[in-house]
N, C-alpha and C positions, 0 to 999 in steps of 0.2 A: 789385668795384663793389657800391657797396650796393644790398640791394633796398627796394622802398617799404614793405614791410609788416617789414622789419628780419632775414627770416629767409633762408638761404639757397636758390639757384635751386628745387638738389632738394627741400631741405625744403621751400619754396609748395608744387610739384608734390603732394608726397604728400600733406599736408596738404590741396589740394583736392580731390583724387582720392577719399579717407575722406571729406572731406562731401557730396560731392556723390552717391557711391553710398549713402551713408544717404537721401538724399531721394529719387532716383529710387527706392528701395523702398519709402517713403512711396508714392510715387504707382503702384508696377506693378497692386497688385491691383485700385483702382478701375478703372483703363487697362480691365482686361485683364476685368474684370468687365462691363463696358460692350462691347467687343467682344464677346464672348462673348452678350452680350443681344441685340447686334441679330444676330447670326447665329441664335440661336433664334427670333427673331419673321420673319425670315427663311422659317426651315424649315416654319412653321403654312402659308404660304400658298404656299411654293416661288416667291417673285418676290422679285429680290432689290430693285426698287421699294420693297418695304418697309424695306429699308436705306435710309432719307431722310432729310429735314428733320430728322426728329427726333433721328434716332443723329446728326447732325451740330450738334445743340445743344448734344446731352450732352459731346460730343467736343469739340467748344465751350468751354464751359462745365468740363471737366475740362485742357485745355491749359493755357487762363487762371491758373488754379488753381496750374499746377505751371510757369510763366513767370515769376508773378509773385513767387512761395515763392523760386523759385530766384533771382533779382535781389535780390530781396529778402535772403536769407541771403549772396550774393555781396558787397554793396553794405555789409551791418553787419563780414561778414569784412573788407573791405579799410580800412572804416574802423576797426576796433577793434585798430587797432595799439596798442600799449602806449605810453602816452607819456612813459615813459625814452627811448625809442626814437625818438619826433617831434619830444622834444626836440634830435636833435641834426639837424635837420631845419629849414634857416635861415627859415622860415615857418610862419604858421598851417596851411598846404596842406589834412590831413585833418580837421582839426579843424572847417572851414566847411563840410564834403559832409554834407550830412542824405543819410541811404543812401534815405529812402522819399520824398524828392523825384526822385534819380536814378533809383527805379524806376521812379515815375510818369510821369515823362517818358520812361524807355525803352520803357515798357508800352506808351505811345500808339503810337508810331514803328511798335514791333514787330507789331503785332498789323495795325495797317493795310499794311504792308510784308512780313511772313513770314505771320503769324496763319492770313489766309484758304487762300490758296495750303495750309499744315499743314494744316489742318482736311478742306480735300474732298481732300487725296491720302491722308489716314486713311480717309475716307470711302469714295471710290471703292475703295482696297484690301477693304476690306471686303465690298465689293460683287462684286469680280472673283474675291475667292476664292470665297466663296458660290456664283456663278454655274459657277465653275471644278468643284464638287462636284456642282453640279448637271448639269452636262454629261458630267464622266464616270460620274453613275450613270443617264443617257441611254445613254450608247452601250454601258453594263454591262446593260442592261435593266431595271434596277431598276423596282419601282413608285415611284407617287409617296409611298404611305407610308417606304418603306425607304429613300429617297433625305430626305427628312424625317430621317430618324432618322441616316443617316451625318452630316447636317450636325450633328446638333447632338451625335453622338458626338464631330467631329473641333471643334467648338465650344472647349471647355478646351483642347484643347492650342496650337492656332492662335490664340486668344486670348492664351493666357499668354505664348507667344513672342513675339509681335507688340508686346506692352503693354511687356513688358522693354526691346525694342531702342528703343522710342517713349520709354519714361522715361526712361533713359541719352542718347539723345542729344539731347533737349528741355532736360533740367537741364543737361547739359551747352554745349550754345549760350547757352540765356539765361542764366546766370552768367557767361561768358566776356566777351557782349556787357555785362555788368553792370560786371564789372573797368575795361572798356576805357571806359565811363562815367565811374567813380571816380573814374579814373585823369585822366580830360581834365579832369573836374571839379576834379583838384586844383592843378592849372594849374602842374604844375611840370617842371622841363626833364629828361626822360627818355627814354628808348629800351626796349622791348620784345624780350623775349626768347621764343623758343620752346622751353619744356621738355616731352621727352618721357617717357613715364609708365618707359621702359626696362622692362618687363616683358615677361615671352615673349610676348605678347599683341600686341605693339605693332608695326604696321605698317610692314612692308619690302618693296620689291622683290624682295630674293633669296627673300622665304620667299612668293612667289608674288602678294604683294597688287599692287593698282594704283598705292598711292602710297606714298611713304616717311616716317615719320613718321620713323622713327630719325636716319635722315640729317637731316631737319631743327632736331635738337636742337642747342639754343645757337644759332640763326641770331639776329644781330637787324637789327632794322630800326627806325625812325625811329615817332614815334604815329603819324603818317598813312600811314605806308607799308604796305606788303602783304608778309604773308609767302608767300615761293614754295616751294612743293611739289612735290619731282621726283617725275614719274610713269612708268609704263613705257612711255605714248606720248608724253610731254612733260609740261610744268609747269604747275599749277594756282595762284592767288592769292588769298590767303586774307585775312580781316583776321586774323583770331583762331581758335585751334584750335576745332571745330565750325562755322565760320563756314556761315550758311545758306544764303548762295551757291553753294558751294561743292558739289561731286558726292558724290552717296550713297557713293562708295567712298572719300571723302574724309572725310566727316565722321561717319559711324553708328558709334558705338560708341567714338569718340572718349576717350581719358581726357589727352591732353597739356595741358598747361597755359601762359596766358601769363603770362610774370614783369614786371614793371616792375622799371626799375633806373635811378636816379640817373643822368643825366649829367656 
């Protein structure tokens, strides 16, 4: 069956997969530079109080950023089918989606829907590990200088991790929900595929994880329907792989992709 953008299942898949981790490293170092800031302004005064309003502006102000990149690059991908390709395509279909109207419109939805909710569980983590350093060089003895200085030793590392796992699975939700935009945008009679990335990386039951991405490769389902994700307690529903509903063990770090395909 054909797919909308002309190429096949796996090749969308890989094909996403490569743009999407060029963007989230676009955005890791800012991420993780910012983390990293407010854990040392943190440290000067040992309250993690000072992890506030403002680390939650920057983080803010830096999601937006890498939401809107990412729809945006999602939205120009799914329109820039080649149009040998559209031509055999019994409608205008791609040819009427402006990609940076369907972002605009998903930007709103998204950010008053997911946005805030992202922004203070960045926030608060930040706050909890900070506090978390701080407590164990309490019951270590530490002073309050050297408990200062642990924080902002253990600053870069805890930052650069944290900023990675935030890029990957940010680019990768809002691109997904961007597809799924496109795609309804182009008002044509299609079904939804779930491909997975098949790399040793990709999530199984047997190799211990909570849900199966493997097993869900090739499922499809209808536009409006849900994809179902077998778990090792039972089943999760998804729209689209990353979907923000959806449980941390379900979506962080994410690389499957959804395919559109012709009915």
């Amino acid at each position: 069956m054909a797919t909308l953008t002309g190429r096949s299942r796996r090749a969308e898949q890989r094909l996403q997969e490569l743009m999407l981790a060029r963007m989230s490293q676009q955005f890791e170092r800012r991420l993780s530079r910012e983390i990293s800031r407010a854990m040392r302004e943190a440290a000067s005064s040992l309250n993690t109080d000072a992890i506030g309003p403002e680390h939650e502006r920057r983080v803010s102000r830096l999601l937006e950023s890498v939401w809107r990149s990412s729809m945006q690059a999602m939205a120009e991908h799914m329109t820039g089918t080649q149009r040998s390709w559209r031509s055999k395509i019994e409608t205008k279909s791609l040819d009427e989606v402006e990609p940076t109207e369907v972002t605009d419109r998903l930007m709103q939805s998204w950010i008053n829907t997911t946005g805030a909710t992202k922004i203070t569980q960045i926030t608060q983590t930040t706050q909890q590990e900070v506090r978390g350093i701080i407590n164990r060089g309490i019951r270590d003895g530490l002073s309050e200088r050297e408990i200062g200085k642990l924080i902002r030793d253990t600053a870069p590392t805890k930052s650069a991790s944290r900023a990675q796992t935030i890029a990957r699975t940010e680019v990768h939700a809002a691109s997904q929900a961007s597809a799924q935009n496109v795609a309804e945008a182009a008002n044509l009679n299609m079904v939804r595929v779930w491909v997975s990335s098949k790399g040793e990386r990709t999530r199984t039951i047997a190799d211990g994880a909570k849900f199966d991405h493997l097993a869900a490769d090739g499922q499809k389902v209808g536009m409006n329907e849900r994809f179902v994700i077998q778990g090792a307690n039972g089943t999760e529903e998804l729209r689209y792989p990353g979907d923000p509903a959806g449980s941390a063990a379900n979506v962080i770090n994410c690389r499957c992709a959804v395919v559109f395909e012709l009915a």
